[in-house]
C-alpha positions in Angstrom: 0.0 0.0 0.0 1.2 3.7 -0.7 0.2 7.1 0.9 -2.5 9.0 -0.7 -2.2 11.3 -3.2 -4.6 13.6 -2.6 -2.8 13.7 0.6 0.9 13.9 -1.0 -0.7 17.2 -2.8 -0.9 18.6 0.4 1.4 18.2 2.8 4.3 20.4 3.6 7.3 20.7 5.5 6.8 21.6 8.6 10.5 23.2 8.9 10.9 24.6 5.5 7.2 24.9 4.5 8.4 23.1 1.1 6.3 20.5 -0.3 7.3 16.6 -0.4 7.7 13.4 -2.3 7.9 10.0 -2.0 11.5 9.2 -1.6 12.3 6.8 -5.0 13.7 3.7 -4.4 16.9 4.1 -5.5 17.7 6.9 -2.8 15.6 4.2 -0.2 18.3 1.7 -0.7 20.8 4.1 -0.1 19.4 5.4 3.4 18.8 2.2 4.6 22.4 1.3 4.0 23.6 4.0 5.7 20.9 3.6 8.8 22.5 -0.4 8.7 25.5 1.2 8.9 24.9 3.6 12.1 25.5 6.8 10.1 21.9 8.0 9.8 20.5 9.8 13.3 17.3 12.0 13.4 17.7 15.6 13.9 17.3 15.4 17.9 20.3 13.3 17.3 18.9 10.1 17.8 20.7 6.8 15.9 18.6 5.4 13.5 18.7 1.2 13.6 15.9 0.0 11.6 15.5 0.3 7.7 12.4 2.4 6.4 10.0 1.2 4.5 9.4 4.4 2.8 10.1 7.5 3.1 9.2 11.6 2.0 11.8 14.2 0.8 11.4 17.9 0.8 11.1 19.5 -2.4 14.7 20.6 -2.3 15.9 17.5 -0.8 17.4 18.8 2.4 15.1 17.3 4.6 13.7 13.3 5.1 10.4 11.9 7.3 10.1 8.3 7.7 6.7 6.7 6.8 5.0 4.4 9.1 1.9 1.7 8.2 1.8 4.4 5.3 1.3 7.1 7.4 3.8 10.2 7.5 5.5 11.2 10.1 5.7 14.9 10.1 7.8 15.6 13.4 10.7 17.7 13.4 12.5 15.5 16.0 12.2 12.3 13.9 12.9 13.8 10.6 16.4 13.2 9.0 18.8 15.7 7.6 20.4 14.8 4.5 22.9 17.3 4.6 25.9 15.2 6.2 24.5 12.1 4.4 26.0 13.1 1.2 23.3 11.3 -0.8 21.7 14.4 -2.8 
């Protein structure tokens, strides 16, 4: 199953106000490796141990939220910065 997307349409950042996108699965596969790896911590800094199963990107791809049972989580604290991941 995949998040709605009538819902996709509007939902924002809640730091940068920017809209998001599904993650694609190509940049997936890289997160994940890098959460397997340790290097991959939310922005309160917590370590990130278990792969996501999807995941939305900020328009200008500076900022990640994990998707859970298809439902975004839109919490600053749990989002991911991608700016140390090198990825993008």
């Amino acid at each position: 199953m995949t998040i709605d997307r009538k819902l996709l349409e509007i939902l924002v950042c809640p730091i940068t106000k920017l809209s998001v996108s599904l993650l694609n699965e190509d940049r997936l596969t890289k997160l994940n490796r890098m959460i397997e790896s340790g290097e991959v911590h939310s922005i309160d800094g917590t370590v990130l141990s278990d792969p996501l199963d999807q995941a939305l990107i900020t328009q200008n791809g500076s900022i990640v939220y994990p998707v859970e049972d298809n439902i975004p989580v839109m919490l600053e604290n749990q989002s991911i910065s991608t700016h140390h991941l090198g990825l993008w």
